[in-house]
Backbone of each chain as ProteinMPNN parsed JSONL, in Angstrom:
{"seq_chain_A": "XXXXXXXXXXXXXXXXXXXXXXXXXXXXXXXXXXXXXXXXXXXXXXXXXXXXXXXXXXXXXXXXXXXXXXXXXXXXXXXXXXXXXXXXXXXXXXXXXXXXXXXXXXXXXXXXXXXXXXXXXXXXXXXXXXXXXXXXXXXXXXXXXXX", "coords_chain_A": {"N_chain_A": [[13.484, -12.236, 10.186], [16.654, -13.424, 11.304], [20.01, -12.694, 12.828], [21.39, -14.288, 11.251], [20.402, -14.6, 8.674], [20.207, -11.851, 7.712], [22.787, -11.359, 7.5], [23.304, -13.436, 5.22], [21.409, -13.034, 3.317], [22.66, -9.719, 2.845], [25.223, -10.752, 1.609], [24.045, -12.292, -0.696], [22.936, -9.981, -2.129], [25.415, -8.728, -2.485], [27.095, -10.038, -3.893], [25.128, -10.236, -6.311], [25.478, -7.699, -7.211], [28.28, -7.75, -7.932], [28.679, -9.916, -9.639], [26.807, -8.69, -11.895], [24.393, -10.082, -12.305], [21.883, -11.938, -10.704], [23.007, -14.398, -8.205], [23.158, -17.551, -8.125], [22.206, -20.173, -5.895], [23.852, -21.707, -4.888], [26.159, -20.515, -5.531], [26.083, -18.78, -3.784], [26.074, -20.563, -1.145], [28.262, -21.688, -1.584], [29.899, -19.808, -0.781], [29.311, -18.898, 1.61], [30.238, -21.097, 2.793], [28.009, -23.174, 3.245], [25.119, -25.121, 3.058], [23.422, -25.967, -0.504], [20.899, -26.16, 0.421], [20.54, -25.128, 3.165], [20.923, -22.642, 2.0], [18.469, -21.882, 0.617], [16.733, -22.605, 2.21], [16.869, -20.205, 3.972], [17.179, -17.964, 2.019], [14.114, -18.361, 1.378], [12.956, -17.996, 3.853], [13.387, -14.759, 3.651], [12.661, -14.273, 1.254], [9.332, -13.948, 2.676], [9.764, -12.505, 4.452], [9.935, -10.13, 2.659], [12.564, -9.384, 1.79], [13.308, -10.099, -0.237], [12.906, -11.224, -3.51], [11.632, -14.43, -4.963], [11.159, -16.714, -7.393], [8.703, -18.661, -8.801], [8.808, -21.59, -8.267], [10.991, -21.297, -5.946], [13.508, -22.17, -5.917], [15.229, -19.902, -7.122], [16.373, -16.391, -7.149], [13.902, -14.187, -7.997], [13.597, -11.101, -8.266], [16.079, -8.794, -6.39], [15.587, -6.236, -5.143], [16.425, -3.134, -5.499], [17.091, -4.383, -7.98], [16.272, -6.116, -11.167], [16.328, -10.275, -11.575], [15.777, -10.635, -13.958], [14.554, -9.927, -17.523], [13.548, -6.502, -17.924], [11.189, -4.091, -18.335], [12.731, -1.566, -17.982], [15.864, -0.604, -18.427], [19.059, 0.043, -17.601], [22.056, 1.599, -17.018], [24.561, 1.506, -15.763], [27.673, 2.337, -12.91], [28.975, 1.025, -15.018], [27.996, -1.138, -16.283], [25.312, -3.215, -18.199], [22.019, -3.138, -16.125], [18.537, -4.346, -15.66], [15.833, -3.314, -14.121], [12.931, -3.705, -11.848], [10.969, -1.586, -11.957], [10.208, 1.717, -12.705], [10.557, 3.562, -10.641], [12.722, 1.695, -9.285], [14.108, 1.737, -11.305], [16.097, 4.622, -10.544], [16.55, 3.611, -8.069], [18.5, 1.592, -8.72], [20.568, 2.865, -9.511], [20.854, 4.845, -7.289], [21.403, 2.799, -5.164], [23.927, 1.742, -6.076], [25.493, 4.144, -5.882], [25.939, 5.823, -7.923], [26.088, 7.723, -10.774], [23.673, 7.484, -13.855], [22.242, 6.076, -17.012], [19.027, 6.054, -17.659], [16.934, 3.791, -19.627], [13.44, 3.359, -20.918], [10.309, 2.805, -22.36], [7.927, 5.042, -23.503], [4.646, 3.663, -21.717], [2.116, 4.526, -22.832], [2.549, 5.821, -25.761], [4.436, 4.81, -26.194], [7.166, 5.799, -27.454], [10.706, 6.119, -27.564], [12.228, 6.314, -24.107], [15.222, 8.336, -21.964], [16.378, 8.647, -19.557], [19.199, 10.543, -18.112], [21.054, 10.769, -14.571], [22.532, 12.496, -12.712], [24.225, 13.419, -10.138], [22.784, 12.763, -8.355], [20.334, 13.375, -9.692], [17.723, 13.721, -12.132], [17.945, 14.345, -15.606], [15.684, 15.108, -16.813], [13.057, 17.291, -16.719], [10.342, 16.686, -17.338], [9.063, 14.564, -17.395], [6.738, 11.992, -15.812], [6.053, 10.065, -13.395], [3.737, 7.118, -12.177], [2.041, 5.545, -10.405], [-0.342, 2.722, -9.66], [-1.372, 1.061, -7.712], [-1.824, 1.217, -4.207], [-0.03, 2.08, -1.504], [-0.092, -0.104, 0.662], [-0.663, -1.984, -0.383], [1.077, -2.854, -1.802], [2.646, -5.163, -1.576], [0.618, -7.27, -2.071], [0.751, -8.422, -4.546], [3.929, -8.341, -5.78], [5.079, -8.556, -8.135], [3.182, -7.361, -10.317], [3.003, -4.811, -8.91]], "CA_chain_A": [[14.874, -12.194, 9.742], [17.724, -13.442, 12.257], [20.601, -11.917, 12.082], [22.083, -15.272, 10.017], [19.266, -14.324, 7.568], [20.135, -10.607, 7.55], [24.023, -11.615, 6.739], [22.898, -14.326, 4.015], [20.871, -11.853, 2.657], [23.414, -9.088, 1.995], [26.104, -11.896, 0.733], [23.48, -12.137, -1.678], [23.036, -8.442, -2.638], [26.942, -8.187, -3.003], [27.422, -11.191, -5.277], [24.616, -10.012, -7.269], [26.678, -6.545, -7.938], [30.053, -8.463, -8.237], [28.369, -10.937, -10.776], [25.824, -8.177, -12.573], [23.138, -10.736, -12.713], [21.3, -12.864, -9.659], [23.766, -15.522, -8.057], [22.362, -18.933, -7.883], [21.892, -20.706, -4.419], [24.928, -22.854, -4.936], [26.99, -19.724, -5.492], [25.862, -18.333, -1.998], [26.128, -21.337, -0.48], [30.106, -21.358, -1.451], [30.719, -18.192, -0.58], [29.364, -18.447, 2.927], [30.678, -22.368, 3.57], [26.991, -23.274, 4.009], [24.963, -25.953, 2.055], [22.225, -25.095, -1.113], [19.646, -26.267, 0.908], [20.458, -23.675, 3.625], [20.963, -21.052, 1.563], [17.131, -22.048, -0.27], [15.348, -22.238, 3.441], [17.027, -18.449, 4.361], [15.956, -17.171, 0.926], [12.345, -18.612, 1.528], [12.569, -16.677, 4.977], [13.554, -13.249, 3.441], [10.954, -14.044, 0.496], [8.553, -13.967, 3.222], [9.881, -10.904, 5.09], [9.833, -8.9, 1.567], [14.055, -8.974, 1.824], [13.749, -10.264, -2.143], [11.505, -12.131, -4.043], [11.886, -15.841, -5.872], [10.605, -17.256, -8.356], [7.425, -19.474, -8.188], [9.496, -22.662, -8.091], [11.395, -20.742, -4.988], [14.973, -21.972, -6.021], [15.75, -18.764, -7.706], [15.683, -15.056, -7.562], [13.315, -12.746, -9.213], [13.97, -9.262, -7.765], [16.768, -8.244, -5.617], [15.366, -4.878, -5.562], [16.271, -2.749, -6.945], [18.053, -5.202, -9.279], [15.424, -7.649, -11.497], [17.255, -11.078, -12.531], [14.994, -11.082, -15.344], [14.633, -8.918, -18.095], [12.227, -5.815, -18.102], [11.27, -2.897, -19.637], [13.429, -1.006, -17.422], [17.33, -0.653, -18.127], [19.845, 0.787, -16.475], [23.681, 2.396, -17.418], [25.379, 2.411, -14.322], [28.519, 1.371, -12.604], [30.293, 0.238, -15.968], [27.235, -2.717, -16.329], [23.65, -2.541, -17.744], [20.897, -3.868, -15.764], [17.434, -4.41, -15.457], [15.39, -2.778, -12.995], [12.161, -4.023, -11.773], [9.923, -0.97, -12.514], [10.637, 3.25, -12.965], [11.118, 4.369, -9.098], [13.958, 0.819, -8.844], [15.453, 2.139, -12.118], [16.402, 5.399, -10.259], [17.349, 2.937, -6.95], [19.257, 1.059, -9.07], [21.768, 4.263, -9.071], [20.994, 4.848, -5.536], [21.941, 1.694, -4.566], [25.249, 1.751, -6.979], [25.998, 5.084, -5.832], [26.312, 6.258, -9.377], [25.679, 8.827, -12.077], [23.635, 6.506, -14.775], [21.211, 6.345, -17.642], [17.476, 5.025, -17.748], [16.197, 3.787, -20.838], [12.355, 2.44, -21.416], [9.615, 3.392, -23.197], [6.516, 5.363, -23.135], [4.028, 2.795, -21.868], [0.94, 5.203, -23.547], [2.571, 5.757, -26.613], [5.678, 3.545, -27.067], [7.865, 6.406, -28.136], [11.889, 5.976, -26.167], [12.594, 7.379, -23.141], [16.227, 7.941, -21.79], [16.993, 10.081, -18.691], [20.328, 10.611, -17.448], [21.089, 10.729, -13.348], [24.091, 12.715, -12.689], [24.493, 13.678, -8.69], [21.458, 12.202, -7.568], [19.026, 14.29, -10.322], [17.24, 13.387, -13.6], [18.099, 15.622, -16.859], [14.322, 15.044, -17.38], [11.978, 17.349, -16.089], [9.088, 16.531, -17.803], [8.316, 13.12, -17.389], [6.067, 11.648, -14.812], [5.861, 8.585, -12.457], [2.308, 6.997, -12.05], [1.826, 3.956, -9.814], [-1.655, 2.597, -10.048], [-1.493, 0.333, -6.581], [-1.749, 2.027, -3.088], [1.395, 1.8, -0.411], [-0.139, -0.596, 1.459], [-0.741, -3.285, -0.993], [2.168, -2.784, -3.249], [3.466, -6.611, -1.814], [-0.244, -8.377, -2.343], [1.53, -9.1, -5.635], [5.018, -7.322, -6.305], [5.38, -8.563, -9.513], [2.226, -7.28, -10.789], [3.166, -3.56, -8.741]], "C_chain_A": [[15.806, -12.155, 10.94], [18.399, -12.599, 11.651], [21.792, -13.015, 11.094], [21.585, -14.638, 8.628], [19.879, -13.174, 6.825], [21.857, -10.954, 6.483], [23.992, -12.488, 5.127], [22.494, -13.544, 2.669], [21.767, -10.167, 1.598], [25.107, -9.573, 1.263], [25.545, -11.602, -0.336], [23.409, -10.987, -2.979], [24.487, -8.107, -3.241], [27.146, -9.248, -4.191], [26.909, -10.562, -6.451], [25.671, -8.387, -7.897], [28.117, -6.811, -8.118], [29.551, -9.095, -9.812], [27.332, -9.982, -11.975], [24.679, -9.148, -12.625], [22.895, -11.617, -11.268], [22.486, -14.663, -9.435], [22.711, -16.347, -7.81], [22.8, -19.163, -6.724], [23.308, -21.381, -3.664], [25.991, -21.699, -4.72], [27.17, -19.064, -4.24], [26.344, -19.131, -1.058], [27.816, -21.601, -0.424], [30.928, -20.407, -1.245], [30.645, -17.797, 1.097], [29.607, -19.784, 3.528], [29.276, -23.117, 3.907], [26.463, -23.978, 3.056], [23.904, -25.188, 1.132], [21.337, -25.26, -0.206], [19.436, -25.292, 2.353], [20.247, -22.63, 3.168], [19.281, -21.047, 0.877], [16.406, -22.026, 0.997], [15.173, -20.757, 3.293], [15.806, -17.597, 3.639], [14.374, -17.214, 0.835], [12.207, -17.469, 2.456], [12.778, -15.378, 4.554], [12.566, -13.019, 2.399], [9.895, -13.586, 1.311], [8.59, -12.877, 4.015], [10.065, -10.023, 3.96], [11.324, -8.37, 0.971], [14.241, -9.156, 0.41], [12.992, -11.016, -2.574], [12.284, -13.12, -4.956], [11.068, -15.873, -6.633], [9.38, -18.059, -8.105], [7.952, -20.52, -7.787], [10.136, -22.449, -6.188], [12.905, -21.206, -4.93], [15.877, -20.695, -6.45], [15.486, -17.51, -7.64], [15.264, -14.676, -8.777], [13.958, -11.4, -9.074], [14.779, -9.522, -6.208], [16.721, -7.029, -5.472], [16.065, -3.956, -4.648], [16.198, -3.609, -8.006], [16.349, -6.344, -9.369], [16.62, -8.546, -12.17], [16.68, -11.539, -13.754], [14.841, -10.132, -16.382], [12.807, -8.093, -18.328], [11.988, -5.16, -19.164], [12.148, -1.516, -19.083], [15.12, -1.334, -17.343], [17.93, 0.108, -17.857], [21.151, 0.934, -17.067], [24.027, 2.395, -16.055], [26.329, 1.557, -13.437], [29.604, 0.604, -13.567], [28.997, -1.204, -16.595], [25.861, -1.707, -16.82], [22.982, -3.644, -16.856], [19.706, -3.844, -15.593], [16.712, -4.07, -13.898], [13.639, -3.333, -12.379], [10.625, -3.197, -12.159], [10.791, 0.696, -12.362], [11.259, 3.566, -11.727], [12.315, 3.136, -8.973], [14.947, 1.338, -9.899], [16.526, 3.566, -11.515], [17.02, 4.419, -8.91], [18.336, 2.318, -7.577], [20.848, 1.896, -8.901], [22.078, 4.826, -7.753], [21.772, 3.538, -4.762], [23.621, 1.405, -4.741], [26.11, 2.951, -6.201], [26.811, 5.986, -6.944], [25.633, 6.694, -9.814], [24.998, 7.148, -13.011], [22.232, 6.98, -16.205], [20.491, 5.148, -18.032], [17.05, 5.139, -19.117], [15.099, 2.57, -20.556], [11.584, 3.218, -22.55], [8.443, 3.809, -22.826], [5.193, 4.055, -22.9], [2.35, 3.528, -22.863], [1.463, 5.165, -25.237], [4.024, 4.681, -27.637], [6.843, 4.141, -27.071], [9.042, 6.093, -26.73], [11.953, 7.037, -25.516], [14.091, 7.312, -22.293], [16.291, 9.018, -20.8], [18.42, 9.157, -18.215], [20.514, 11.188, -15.949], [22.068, 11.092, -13.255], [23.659, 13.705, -10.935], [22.868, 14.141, -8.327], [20.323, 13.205, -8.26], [18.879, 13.593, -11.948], [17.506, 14.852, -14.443], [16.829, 15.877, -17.254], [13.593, 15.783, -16.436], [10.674, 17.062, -16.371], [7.735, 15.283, -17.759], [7.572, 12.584, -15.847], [6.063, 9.869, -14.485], [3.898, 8.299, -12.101], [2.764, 5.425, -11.459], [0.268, 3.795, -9.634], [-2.052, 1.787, -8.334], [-1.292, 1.156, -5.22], [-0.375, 1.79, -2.325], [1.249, 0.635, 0.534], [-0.791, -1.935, 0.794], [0.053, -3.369, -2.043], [2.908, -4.129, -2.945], [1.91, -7.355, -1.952], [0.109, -9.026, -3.784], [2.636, -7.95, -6.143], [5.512, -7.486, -7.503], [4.279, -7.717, -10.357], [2.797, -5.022, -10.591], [4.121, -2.956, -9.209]], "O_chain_A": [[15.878, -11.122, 11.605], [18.14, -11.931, 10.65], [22.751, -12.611, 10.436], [22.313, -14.269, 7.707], [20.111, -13.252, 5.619], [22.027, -10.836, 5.269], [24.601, -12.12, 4.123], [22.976, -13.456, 1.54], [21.622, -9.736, 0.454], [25.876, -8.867, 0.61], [26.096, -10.815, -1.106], [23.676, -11.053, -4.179], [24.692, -7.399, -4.227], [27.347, -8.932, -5.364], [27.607, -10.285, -7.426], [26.378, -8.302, -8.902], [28.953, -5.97, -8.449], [30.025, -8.741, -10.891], [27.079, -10.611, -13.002], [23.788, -8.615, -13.286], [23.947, -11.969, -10.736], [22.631, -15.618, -10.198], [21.6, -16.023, -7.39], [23.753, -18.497, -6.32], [23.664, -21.507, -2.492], [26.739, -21.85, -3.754], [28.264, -18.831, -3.726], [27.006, -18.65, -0.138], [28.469, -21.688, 0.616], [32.128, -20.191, -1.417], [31.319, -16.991, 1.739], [29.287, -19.886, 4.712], [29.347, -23.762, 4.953], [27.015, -23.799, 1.97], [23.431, -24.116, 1.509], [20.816, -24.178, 0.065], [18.342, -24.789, 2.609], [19.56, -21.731, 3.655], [18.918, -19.897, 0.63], [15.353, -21.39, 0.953], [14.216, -20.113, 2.862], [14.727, -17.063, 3.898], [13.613, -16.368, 0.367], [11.661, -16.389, 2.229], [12.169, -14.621, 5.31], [11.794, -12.06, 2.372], [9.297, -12.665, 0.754], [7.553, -12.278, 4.299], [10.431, -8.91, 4.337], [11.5, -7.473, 0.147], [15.126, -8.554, -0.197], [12.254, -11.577, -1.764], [13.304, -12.82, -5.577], [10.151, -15.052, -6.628], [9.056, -18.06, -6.917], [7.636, -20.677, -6.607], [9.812, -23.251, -5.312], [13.6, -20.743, -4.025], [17.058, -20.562, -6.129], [14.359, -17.207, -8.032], [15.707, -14.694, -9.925], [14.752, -10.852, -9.839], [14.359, -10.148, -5.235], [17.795, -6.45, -5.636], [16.226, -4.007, -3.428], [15.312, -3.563, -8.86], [15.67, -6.935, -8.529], [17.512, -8.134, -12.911], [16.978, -12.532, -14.418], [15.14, -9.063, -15.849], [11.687, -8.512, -18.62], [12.274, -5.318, -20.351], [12.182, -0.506, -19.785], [15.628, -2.074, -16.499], [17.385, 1.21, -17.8], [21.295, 0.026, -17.886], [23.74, 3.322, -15.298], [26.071, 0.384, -13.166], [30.585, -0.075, -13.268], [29.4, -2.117, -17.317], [25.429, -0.604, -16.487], [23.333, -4.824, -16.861], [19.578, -2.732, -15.079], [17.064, -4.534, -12.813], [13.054, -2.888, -13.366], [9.564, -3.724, -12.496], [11.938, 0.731, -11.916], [12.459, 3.839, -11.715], [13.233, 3.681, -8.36], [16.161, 1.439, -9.721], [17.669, 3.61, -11.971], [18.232, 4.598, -8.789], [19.376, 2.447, -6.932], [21.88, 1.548, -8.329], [23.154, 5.166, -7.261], [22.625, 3.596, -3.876], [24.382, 0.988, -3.867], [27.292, 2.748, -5.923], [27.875, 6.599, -6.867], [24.45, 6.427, -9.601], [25.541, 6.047, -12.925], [21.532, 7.992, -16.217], [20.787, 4.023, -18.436], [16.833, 6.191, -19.717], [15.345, 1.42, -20.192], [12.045, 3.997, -23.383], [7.809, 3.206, -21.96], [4.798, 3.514, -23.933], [1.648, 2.734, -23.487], [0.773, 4.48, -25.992], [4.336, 4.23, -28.739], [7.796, 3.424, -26.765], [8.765, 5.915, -25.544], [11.842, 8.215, -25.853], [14.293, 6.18, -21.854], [16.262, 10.198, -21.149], [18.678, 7.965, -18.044], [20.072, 12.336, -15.935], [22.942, 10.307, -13.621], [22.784, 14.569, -10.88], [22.184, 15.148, -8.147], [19.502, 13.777, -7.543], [19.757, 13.113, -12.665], [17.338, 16.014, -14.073], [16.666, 16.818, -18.03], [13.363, 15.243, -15.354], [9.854, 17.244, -15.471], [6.524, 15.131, -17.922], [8.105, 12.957, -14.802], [6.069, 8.866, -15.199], [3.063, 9.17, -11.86], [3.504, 4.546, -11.902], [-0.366, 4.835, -9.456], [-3.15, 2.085, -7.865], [-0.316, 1.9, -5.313], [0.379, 1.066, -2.975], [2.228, 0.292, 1.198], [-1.355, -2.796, 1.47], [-0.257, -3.912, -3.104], [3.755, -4.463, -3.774], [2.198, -8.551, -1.916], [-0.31, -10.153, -4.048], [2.331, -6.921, -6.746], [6.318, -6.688, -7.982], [4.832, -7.337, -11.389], [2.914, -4.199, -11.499], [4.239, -1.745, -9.02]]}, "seq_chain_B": "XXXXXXXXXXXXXXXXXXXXXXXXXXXXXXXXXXXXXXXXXXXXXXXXXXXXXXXXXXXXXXXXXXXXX", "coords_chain_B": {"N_chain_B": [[4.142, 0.365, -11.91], [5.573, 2.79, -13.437], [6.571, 5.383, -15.814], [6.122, 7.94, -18.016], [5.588, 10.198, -20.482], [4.1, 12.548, -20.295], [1.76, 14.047, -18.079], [-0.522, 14.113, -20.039], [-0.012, 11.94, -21.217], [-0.444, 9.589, -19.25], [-2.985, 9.895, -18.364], [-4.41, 9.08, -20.966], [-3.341, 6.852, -21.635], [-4.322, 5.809, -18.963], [-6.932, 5.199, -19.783], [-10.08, 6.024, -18.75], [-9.495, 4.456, -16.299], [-9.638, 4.154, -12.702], [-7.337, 6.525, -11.539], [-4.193, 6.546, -10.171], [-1.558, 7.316, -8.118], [0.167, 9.933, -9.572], [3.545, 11.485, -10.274], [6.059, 13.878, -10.454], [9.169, 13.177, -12.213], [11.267, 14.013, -10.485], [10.811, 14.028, -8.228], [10.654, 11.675, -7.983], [13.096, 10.18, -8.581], [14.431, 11.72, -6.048], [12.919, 10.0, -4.184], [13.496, 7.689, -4.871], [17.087, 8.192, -3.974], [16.641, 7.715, -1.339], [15.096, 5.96, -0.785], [16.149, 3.773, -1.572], [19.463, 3.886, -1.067], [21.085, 2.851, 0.835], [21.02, -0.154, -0.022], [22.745, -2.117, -0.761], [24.654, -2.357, 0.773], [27.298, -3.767, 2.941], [26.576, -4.009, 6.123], [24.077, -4.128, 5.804], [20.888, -3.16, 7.068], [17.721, -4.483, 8.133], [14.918, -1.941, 6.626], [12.09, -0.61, 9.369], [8.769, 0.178, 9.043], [8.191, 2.635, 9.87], [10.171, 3.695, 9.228], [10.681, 3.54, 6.758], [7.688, 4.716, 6.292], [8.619, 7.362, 7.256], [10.178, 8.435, 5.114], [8.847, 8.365, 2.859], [6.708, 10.495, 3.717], [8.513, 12.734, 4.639], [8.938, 13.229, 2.018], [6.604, 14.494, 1.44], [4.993, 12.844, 0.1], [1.937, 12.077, 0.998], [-1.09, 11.273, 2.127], [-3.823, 8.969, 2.195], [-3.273, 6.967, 0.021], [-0.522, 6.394, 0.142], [0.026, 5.67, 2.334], [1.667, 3.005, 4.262], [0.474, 0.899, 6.082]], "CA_chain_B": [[5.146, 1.777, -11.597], [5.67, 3.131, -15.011], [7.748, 6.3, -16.423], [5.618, 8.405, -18.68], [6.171, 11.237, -21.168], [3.662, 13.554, -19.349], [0.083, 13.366, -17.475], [-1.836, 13.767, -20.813], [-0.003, 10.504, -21.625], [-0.87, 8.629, -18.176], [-4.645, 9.732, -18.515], [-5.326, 8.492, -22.495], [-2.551, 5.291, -21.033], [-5.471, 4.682, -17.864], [-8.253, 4.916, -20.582], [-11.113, 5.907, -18.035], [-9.989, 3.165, -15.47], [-8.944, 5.222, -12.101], [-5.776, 6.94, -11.319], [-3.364, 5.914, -8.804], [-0.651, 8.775, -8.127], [1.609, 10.405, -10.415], [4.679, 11.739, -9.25], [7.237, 14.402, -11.615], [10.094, 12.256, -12.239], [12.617, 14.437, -10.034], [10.854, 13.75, -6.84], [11.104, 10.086, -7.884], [14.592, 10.035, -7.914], [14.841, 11.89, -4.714], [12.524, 9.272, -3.183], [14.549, 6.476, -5.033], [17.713, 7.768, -3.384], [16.066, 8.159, -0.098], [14.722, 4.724, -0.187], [17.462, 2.616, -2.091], [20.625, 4.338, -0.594], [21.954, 1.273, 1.866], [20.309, -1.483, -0.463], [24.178, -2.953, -1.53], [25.519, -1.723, 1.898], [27.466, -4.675, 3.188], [26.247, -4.065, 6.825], [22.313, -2.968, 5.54], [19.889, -3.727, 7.933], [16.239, -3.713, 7.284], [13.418, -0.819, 7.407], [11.221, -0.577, 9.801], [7.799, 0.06, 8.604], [8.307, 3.483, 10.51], [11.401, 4.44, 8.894], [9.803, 3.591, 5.028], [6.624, 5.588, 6.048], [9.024, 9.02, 7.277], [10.366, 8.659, 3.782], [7.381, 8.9, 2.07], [5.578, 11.453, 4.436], [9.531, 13.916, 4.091], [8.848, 14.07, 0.617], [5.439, 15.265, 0.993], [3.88, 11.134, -0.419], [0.85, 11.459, 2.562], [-2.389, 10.611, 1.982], [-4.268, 7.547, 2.315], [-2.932, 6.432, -0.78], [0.759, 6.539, 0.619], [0.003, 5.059, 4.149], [2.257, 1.839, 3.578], [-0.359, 0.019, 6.599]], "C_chain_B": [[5.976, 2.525, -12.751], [6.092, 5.091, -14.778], [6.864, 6.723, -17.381], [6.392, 9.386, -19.521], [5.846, 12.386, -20.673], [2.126, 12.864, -18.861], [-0.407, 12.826, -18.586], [-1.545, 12.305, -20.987], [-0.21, 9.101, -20.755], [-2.095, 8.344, -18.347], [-5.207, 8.823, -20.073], [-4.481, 6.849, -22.411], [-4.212, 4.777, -19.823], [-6.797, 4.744, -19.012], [-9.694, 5.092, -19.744], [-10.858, 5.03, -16.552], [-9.261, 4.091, -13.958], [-7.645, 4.99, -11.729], [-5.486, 6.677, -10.286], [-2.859, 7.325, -8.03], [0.12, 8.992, -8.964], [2.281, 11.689, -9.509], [5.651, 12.519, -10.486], [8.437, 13.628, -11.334], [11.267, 13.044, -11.288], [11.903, 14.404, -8.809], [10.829, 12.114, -6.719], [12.033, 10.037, -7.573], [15.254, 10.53, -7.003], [13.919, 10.749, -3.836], [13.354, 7.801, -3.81], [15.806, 6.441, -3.913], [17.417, 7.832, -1.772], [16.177, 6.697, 0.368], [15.665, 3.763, -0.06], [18.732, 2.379, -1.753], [21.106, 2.844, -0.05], [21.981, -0.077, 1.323], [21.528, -2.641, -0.547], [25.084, -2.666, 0.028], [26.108, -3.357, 2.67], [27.046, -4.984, 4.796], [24.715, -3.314, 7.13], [21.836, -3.743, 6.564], [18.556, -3.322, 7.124], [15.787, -2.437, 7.365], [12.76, -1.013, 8.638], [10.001, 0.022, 8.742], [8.057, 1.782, 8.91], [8.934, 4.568, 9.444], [10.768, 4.649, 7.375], [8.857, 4.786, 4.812], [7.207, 6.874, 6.088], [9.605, 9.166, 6.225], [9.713, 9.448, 3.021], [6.877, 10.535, 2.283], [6.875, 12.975, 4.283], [9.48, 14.419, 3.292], [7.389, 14.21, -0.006], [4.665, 14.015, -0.025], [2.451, 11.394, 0.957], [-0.001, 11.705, 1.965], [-2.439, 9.493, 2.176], [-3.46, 6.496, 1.247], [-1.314, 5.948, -0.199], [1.248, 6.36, 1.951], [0.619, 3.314, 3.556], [1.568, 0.411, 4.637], [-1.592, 0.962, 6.792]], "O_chain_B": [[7.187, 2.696, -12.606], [5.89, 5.791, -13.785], [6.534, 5.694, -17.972], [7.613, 9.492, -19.405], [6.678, 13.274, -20.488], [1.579, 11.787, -19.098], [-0.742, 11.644, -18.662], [-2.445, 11.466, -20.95], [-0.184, 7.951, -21.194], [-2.557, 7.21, -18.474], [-6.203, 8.104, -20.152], [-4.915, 5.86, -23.002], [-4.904, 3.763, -19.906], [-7.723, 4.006, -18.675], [-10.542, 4.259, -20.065], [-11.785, 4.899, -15.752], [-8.254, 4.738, -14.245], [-6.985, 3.959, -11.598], [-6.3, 6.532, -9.374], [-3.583, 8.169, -7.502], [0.942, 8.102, -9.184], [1.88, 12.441, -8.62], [5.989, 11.815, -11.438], [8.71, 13.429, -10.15], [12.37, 12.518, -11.44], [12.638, 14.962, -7.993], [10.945, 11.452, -5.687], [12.275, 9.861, -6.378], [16.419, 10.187, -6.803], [14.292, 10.638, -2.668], [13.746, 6.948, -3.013], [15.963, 5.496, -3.139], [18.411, 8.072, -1.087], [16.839, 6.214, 1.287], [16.018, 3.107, 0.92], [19.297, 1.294, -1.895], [21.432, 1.903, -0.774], [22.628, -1.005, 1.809], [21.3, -3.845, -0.421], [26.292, -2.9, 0.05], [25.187, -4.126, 2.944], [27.097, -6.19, 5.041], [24.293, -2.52, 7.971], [22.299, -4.834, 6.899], [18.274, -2.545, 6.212], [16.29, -1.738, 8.244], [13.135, -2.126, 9.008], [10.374, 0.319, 7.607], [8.132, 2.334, 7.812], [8.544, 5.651, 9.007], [10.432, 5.745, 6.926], [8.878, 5.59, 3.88], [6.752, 7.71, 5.308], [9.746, 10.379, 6.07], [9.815, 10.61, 2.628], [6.718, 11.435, 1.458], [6.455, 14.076, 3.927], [9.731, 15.617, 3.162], [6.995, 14.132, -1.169], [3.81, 14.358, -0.841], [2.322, 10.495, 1.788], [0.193, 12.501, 1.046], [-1.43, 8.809, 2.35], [-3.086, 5.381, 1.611], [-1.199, 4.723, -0.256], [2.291, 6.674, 2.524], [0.094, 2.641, 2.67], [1.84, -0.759, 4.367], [-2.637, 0.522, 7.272]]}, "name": "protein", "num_of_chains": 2, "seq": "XXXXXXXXXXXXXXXXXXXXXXXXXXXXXXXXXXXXXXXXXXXXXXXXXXXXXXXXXXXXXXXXXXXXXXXXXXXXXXXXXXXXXXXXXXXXXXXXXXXXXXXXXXXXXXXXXXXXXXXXXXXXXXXXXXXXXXXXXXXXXXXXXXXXXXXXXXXXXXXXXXXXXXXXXXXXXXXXXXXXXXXXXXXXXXXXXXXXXXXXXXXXXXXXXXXXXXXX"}
């Protein structure tokens, strides 16, 4: 990651919280005077440094993580917008990132039943509930969709 | 990276197959804002690999499992 890359990159990040949902290539590309097909190398290069992940195609974001441009099982209250989060620990970044009070709604993946915590100065109303990641720290990008 | 109700419901969720880590949801969201803080920051820079791992290892994540190389 130059530091073109690095700038490209958080263009990106801001659009996406201006726009609530994943700007397209074209939208980047008019925002920083620069063509799509620049702005589609960059994004390859930050795919590849872990800065955000595309799609298989590689024209489009998947995860701006926190933020997914796709829909999960993870949503989000926060900021005035909902959005989709890529998994439990991004739904809590999602608020970190925002710098906002918000509320998480998914569902029990064991039994189904809803789950809704509320985040008010950087704490969950929930003590009870637990986080479980099944993948180690050091292979959580051999597939990040999967982790 | 899943959100439970409690353990019992992680363990009869893994069905026998082994456990990863579970984590009480209020040191998640202190390692959320730990990690995520700068993510929207209009002058963010990356991690280091360094900086990710003293995250982890501050809020008491160390073991093998939680070594991020």
């Amino acid at each position: 990651m130059d530091e073109r890359d690095i700038r490209l990159r958080n263009l990106t990040y801001g659009l996406f919280v201006r726009l609530g949902r994943a700007p397209t290539a074209a939208e980047v590309a008019g925002e920083l005077g620069r063509s799509r097909v620049e702005v589609l190398e960059a994004w390859r290069r930050l795919h590849d440094a872990h800065a955000l992940v595309l799609e298989l195609g590689g024209d489009s974001i998947r995860m701006a993580n926190p933020f997914s441009a796709v829909p999960t099982a993870y949503r989000v209250d926060a900021d005035g917008r909902w959005w989709y989060a890529n998994c439990a620990w991004d739904a809590f970044g999602i608020c970190a990132a925002l710098g906002a009070d918000g509320r998480i709604e998914c569902s029990c993946p064991d039994c189904g039943a809803p789950v809704a915590v509320q985040v008010r100065d950087e704490r969950p109303d929930e003590d009870g509930l637990v986080f479980h990641t099944l993948v180690p720290a050091r292979r959580w990008w051999d597939d990040i969709v999967f982790t | 990276m899943n959100l439970f109700r409690s353990g019992e419901h992680v363990d009869r969720w893994l069905g026998g197959r082994p456990s990863g880590a579970t984590v009480p949801v209020g040191k998640l969201c202190e390692l959320a804002f730990a990690w995520w803080s700068d993510r929207v920051e209009p002058e963010w820079r990356p991690h280091t690999r360094e900086q990710n791992q003293a995250i982890l290892d501050r809020l008491g994540l160390t073991g093998d499992f939680w070594r991020l190389a």
